[in-house]
C-alpha distance (Angstrom), angle and dihedral (degrees) to the residues before:
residue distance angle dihedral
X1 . . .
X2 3.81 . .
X3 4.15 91.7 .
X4 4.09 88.3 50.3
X5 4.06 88.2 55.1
X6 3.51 93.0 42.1
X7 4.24 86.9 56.2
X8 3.77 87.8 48.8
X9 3.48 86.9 52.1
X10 3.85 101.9 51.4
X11 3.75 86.1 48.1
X12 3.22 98.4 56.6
X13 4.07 93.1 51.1
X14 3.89 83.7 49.9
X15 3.85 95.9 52.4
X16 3.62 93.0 48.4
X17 3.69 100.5 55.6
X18 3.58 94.4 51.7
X19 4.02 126.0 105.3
X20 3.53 128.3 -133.1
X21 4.00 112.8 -105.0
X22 3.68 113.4 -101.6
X23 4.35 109.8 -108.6
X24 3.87 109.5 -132.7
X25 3.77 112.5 -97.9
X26 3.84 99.3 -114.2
X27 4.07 117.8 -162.9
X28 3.98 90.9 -104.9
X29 4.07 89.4 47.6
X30 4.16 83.4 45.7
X31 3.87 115.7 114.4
X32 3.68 112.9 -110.1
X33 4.15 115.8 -108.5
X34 3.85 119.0 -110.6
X35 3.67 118.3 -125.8
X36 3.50 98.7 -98.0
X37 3.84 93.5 52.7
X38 3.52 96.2 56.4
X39 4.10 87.3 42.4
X40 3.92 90.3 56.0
X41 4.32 80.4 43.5
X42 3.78 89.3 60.0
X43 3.82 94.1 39.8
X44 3.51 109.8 -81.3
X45 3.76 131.8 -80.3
X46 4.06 84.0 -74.7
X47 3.78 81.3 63.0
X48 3.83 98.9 50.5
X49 3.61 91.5 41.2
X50 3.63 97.7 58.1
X51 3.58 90.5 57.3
X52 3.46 110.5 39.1
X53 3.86 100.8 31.8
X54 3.46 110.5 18.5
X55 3.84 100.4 122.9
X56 4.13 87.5 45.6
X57 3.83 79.8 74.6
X58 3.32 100.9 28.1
X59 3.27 114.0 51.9
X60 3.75 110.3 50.8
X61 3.91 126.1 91.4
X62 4.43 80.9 30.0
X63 3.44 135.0 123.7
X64 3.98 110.1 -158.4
X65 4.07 112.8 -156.7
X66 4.12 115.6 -149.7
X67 3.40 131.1 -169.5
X68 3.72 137.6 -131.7
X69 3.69 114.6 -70.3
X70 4.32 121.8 -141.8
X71 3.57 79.5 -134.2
X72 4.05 93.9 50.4
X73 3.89 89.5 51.4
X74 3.37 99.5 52.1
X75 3.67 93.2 54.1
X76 4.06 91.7 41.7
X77 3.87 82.4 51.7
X78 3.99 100.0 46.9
X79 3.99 79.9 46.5
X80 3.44 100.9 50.1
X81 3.63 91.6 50.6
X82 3.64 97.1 48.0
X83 3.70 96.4 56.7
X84 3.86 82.4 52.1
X85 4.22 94.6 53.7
X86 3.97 77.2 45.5
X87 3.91 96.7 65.6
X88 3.79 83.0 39.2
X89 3.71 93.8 56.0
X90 3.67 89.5 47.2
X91 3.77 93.9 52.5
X92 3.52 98.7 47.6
X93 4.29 93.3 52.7
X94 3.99 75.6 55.6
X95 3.32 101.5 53.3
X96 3.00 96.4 38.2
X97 3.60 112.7 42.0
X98 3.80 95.8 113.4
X99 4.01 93.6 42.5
X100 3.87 132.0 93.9
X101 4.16 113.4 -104.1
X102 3.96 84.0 -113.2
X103 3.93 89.1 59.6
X104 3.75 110.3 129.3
X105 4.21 111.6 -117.9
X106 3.56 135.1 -161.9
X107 4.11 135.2 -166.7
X108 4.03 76.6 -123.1
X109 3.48 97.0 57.1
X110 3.78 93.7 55.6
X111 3.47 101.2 40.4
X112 4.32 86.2 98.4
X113 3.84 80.4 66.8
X114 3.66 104.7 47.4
X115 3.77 110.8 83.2
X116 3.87 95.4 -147.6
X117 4.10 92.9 28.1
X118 3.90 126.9 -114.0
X119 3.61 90.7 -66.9
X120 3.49 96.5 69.8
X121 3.85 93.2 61.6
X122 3.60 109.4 73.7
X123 3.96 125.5 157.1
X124 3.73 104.2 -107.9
X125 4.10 88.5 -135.7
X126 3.50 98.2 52.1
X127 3.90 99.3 -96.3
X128 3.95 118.7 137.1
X129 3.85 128.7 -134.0
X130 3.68 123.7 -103.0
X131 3.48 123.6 -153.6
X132 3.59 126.7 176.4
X133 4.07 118.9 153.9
X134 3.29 143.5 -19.5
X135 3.18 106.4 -90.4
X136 3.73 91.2 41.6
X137 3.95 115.4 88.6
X138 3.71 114.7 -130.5
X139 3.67 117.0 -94.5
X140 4.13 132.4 -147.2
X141 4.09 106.2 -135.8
X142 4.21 83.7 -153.3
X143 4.25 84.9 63.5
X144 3.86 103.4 -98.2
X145 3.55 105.4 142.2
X146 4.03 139.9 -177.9
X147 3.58 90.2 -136.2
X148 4.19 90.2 65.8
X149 3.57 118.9 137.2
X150 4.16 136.7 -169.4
X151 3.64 100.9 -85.2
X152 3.61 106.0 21.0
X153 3.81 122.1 124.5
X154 3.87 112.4 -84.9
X155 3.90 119.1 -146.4
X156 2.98 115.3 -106.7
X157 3.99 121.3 -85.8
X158 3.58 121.9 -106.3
X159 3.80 144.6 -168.9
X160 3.76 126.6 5.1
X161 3.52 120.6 -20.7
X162 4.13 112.5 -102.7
X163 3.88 118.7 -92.4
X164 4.29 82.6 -110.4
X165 3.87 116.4 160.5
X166 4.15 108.2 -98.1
X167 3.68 114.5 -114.0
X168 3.38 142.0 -148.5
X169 3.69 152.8 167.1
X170 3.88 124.3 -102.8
X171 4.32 117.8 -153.0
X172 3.90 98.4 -160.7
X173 3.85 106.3 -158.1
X174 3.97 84.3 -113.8
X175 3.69 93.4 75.6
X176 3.58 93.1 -100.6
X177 3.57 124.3 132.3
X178 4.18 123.5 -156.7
X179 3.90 129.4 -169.8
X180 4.19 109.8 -148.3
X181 4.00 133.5 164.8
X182 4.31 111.4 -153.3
X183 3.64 108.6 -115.9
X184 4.05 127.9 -132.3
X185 4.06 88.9 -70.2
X186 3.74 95.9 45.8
X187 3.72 100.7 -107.0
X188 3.60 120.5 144.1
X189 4.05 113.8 -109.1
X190 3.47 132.3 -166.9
X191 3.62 114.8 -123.0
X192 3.67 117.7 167.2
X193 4.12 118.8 81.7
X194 3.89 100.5 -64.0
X195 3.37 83.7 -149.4
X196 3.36 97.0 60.7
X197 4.06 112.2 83.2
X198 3.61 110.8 -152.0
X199 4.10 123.6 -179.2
X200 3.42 131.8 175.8
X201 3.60 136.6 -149.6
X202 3.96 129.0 -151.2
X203 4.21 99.1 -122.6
X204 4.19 100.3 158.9
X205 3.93 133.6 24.6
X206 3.68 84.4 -91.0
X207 3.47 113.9 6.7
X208 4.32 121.1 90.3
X209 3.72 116.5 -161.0
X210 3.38 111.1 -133.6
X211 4.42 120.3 -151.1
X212 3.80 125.1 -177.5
X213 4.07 130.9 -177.7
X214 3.55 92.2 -125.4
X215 3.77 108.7 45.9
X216 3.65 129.1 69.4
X217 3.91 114.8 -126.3
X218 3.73 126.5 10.1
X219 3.72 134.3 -86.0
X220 3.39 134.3 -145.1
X221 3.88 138.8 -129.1
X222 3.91 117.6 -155.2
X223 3.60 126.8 -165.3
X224 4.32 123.0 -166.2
X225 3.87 84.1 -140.0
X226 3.95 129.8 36.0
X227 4.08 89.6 -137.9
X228 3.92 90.3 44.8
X229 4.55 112.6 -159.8
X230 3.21 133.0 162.7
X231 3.67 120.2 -43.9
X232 3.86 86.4 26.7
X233 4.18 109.5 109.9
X234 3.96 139.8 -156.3
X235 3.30 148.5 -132.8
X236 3.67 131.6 -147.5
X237 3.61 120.1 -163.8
X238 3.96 118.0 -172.9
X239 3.57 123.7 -154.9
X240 3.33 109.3 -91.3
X241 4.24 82.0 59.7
X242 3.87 92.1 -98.6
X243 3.47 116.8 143.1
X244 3.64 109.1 -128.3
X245 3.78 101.4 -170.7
X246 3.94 116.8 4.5
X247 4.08 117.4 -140.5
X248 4.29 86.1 -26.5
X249 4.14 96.6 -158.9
X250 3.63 109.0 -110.6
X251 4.08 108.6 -124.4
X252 3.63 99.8 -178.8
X253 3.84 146.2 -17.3
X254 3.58 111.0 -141.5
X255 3.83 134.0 172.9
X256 4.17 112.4 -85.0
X257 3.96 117.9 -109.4
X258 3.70 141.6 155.9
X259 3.51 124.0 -46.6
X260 3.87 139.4 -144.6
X261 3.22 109.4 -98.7
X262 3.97 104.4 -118.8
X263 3.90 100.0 -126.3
């Protein structure tokens, strides 16, 4: 009898001392993650940053260099070659003030009128002027025409770009935002209205809204990279949905400074 007790007894001691075994954490038992773990999950707040913000940081105190667009010189062309039927048109009303609409009319005839003479007007693509009567406006045998309109089909550009000052757009750390071409020497000028205040606004991981005091709406600025280099482009998008320039090539990204004051 006393050596059953005494096993009781040692049993006892031995049951007491023991732990209860651990349950497997299962992944509705598991501990929710702070914020900051699942941040350094998704890669960090460096990570997020760089996609969602990268041009808020990026872009201010820079000057961003484009290049001439296809599109930009065939409107610069179709321009350049209206102003000259212009001067043309005027001439011919001159000359021929006192003669019939039928009356024959050469580029000789108004070269009296022409300050610089007929020579000096030349279609920037390569087209030559037709004139025919009076009453006839003068005509552009590469397609410029008089009768041109926003949104009509330009002809298509042609020849070497012009020798036109580069442009580009300046993000001043202030939140201001200036348009400027280089001049001859290669000092940055102003060119926009300088009394027009325009600021921009970072609003997408690559898009910059763009606000000026005399233009209704906003536009917008894209970029095909939020850290935007060289060989990067842009797109500006007016208002009225328009797309100003259409992926302009980057050139350069340079720091911002002072510019000339456009007089």
């Amino acid at each position: 009898m006393k050596q059953i007790l005494l096993m009781i007894g040692m049993v006892a001691l031995v049951g007491c001392g023991e732990k209860e075994p651990v349950q497997p954490t299962t992944p509705d038992t598991e501990a929710p993650k702070s914020e900051s773990t699942k941040v350094k999950a998704s890669g960090g707040e460096k990570g997020r940053d760089e996609k969602t913000v990268g041009l808020e940081s990026y872009l201010p105190g820079k000057r961003i260099v484009i290049g001439q667009l296809v599109k930009s010189l065939e409107i610069w062309q179709n321009s350049e070659c209206i102003k000259n039927m212009r001067k043309l048109e005027i001439a011919i009303i001159q000359w021929g003030f006192s003669k019939a609409d039928d009356a024959k009319v050469t580029l000789d005839d108004l070269a009296p009128y022409l300050k610089a003479g007929t020579n000096s007007l030349k279609c920037p693509a390569g087209g030559k002027y037709i004139l025919t009567t009076v009453g006839e406006d003068p005509k552009c045998s590469h397609g410029h025409s008089l009768d041109y309109e926003r949104g009509d089909k330009l002809p298509p550009a042609k020849g070497p770009p012009p020798s036109a000052p580069l442009e580009f757009w300046q993000f001043n750390k202030d939140g201001t935002l200036q348009w400027g071409r280089f001049d001859e020497n290669g000092e940055a000028k102003e060119a926009g209205n300088p009394r027009t205040r325009t600021t921009y606004k970072v609003t997408g991981p690559m898009e910059v809204t763009l606000e000026a005091d005399d233009q209704e709406g906003k536009a917008k600025m894209i970029f095909t990279k939020p850290k935007p280099g060289k060989g990067d482009a842009l797109t500006l998008r007016m208002p009225s949905g328009k797309e100003k320039l259409s992926k302009a090539p980057i050139l350069e990204v340079t720091p911002a400074s002072p510019l000339k004051k456009k007089k």
